[in-house]
Every structure is written in structure tokens, then in C-alpha cells.
C-alpha positions as CSV (number, residue, x, y, z in Angstrom):
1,X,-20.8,-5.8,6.3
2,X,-23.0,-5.6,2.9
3,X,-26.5,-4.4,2.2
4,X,-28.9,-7.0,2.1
5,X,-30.2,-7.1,-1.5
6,X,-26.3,-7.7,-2.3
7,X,-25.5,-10.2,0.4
8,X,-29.1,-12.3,-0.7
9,X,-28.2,-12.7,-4.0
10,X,-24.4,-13.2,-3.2
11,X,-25.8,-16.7,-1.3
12,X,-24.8,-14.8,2.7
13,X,-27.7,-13.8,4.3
14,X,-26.7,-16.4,6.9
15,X,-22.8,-16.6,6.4
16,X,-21.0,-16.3,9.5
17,X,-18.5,-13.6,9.5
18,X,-21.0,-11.5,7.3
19,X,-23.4,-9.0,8.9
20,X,-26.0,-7.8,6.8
21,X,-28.2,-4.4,7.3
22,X,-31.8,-5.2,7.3
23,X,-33.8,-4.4,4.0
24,X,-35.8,-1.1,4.0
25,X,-39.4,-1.5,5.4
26,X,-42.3,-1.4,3.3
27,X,-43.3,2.0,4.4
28,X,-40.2,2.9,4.9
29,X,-37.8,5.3,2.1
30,X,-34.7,4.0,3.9
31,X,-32.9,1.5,5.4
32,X,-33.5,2.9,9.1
33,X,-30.8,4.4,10.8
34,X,-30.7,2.6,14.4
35,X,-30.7,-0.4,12.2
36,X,-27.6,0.1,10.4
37,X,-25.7,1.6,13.5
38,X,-26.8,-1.6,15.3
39,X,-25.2,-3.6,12.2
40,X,-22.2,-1.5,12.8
41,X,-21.9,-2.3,16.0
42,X,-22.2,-6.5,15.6
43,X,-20.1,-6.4,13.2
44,X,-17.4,-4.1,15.2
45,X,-15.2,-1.1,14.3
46,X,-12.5,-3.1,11.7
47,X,-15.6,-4.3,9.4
48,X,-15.3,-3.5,5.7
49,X,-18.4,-2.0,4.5
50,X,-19.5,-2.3,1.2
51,X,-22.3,-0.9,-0.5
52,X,-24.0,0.5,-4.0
53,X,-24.4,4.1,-4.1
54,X,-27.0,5.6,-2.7
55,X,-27.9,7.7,-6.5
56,X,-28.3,4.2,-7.6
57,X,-29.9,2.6,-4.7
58,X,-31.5,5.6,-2.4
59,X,-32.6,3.4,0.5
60,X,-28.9,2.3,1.0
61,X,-28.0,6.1,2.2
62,X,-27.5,5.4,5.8
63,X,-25.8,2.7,5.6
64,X,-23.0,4.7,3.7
65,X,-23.3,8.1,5.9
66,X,-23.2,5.9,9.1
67,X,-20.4,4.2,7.5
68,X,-18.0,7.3,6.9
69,X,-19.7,9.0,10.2
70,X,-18.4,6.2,12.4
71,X,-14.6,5.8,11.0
72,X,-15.5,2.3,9.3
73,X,-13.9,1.2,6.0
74,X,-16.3,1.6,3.1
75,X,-16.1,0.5,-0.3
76,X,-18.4,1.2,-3.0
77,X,-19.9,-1.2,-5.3
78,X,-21.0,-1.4,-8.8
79,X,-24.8,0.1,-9.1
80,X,-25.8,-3.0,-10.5
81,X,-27.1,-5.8,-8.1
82,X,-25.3,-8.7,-10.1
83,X,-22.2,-7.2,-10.3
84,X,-22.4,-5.9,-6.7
85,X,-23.2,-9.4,-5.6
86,X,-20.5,-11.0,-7.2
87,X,-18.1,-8.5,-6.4
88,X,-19.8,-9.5,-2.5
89,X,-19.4,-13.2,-2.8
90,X,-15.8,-12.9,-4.5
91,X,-14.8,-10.6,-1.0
92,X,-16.5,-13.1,1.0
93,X,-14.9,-15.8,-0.2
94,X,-11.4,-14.1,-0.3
95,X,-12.2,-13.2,3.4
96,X,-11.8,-16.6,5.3
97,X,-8.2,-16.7,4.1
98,X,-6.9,-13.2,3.3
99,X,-5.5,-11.0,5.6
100,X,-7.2,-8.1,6.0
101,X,-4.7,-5.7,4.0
102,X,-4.5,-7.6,1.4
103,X,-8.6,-8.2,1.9
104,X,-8.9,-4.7,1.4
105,X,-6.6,-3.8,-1.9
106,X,-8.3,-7.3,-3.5
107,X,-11.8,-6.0,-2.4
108,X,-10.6,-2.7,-4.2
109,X,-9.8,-4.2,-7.3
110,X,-12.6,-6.7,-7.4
111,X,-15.4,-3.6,-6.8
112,X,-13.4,-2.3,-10.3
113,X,-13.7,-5.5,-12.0
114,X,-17.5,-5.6,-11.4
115,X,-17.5,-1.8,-12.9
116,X,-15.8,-2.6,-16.4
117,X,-17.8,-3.2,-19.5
118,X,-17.8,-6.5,-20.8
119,X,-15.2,-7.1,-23.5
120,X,-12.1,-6.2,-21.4
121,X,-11.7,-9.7,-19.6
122,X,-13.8,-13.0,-21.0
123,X,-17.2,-12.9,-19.5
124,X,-19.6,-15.1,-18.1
125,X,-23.1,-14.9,-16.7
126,X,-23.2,-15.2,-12.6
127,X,-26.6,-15.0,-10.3
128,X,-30.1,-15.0,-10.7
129,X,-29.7,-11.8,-13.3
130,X,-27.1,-13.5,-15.1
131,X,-24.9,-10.5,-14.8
132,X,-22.0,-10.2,-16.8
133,X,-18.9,-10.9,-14.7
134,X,-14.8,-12.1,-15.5
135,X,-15.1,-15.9,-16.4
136,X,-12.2,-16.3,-13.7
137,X,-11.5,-18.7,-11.1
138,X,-11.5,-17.1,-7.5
139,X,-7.8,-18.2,-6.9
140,X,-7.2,-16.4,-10.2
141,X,-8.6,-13.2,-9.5
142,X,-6.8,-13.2,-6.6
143,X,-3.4,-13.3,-8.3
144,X,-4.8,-11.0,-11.0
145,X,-6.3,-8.1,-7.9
146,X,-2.9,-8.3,-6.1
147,X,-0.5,-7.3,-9.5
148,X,-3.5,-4.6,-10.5
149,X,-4.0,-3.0,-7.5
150,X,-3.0,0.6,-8.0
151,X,-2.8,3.6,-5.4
152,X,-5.4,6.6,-5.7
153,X,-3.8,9.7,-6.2
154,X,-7.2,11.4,-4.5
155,X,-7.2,9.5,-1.1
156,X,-5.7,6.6,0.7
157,X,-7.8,3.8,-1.4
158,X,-6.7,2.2,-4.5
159,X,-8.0,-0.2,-7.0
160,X,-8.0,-0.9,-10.8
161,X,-6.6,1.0,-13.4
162,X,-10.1,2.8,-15.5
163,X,-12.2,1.6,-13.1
164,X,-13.7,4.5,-10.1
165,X,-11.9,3.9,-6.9
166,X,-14.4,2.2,-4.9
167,X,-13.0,4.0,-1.7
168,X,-13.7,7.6,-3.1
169,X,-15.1,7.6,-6.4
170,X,-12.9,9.2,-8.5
171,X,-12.2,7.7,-11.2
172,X,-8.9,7.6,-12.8
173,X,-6.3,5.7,-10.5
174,X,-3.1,6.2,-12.3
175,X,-0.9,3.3,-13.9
């Protein structure tokens, strides 16, 4: 499950196997609340949910509250759209053929990856913002996510070495 900004420019507003949480309205500050729990619900109580924060994205606040509030597994994405939409096609893609544990720790690692500034991996531009983003095949990265994966010390998640653990936020997972 994604927000819709993320999933648009990811190429999945009409993926199957991808539910996405209707935009904010015009008038509206939020994404509404009965819409998101209504995403929740289509797209049942084992979806991954992954979102930007809501300090870089306020309209996206329900989604995540709802998230937590209803047991769901919630990862947080990069604040930037690019990233977070590459990091959303890169899960997507992973997801027809992963199963979902190891979903879930790659997903972890990915939302990292999108976080780190450029100059750690070779970069290249991705999306309609050209947002900088590893210049790695899919099949690669997934190699590369399952060695890196590191547990939180903080909470159950995991992710990247120097990159905030996308399932809590701290940042810090230990090598």
C-alpha cells in the first residue's frame, strides 16, 4: 500500500497487487481518514505500508497513524518524492517474486538506499525529477539488500547500516 504521489510517479497507480490512498482533496489539509482506512481494508491486514513522513509531507499523516493504529507493517520513505518513488517501484517490483520476509528486510534496506547522499554507491538519475538513485540493476540490489540488511537495536525493524531505520526512525542500525 503507498501514498499516491509516490505510487504515480513510481508508474502503479493501476498495478495490481498495489493499493494506493487517494490524493488529498483540493480543500482538503489531509488525505481523509475513511479513505485511508478503506485502503487498508482492500488491501488487507498483511499489506506493507509505506509512506514519506508526515513533517515532510503533512497531508500523508493518516495514512501513517491509521497505519500503526491498525497493527499494519509501515515503512517510512525517503522525504523526497524521487527517491520515495524509486525506493516504491524497486519494492514493487521485488514484490511479485519475494517472499514476504525477505520483502520486508529488502524493502528495509531499499527505503535506506533512497536516504544516502549521493557519492556512497554510483548514481544515476531515475523519474520525472531525475532523482538521484544507485545506478544498480534490480536483481543486483537485491543481492546487495539481503547481505546489508542489519537488525535495529531500537525495535523489531532493520535496514542499512547509516541510513534511519525506515520501521522506527532511528537512525543508527549497528554493523
Amino acid at each position: 500500500m503507498v501514498e499516491h504521489a509516490a505510487a504515480r510517479d513510481a508508474g502503479l497507480l493501476e498495478r495490481a497487487g498495489v493499493t494506493v490512498v487517494p490524493p488529498a482533496g483540493r480543500r482538503r489539509e489531509r488525505v481523509d481518514a475513511d479513505d485511508v482506512l478503506d485502503a487498508l481494508d482492500a488491501a488487507g491486514p498483511d499489506a506493507l505500508v509505506l509512506t514519506r513522513p508526515p513533517w515532510s509531507e503533512p497531508t500523508l499523516a493518516p495514512l501513517a497513524a491509521l497505519s500503526v493504529v491498525t497493527g499494519r507493517e509501515m515503512l517510512w520513505l525517503p522525504p523526497d518524492l524521487g527517491r520515495a518513488a524509486w525506493a516504491v517501484a524497486l519494492i514493487a517490483g521485488w514484490a511479485r517474486t519475494t517472499p514476504a520476509d525477505d520483502l520486508l528486510r529488502r524493502a528495509q534496506v531499499a527505503a535506506g538506499l533512497a536516504t544516502l547522499p549521493p557519492g556512497r554507491l554510483p548514481m544515476r538519475a531515475w523519474g520525472p525529477d531525475d532523482a538521484p538513485v544507485p545506478a544498480m540493476t534490480s536483481d543486483s540490489l537485491a543481492r546487495w539488500c539481503d547481505c546489508a540488511w542489519q537488525e535495529c537495536q531500537w525495535c523489531e525493524g532493520g535496514g542499512m547500516v547509516d541510513a534511519p531505520c525506515p520501521s522506527c526512525g532511528h537512525r543508527g542500525v549497528p554493523a
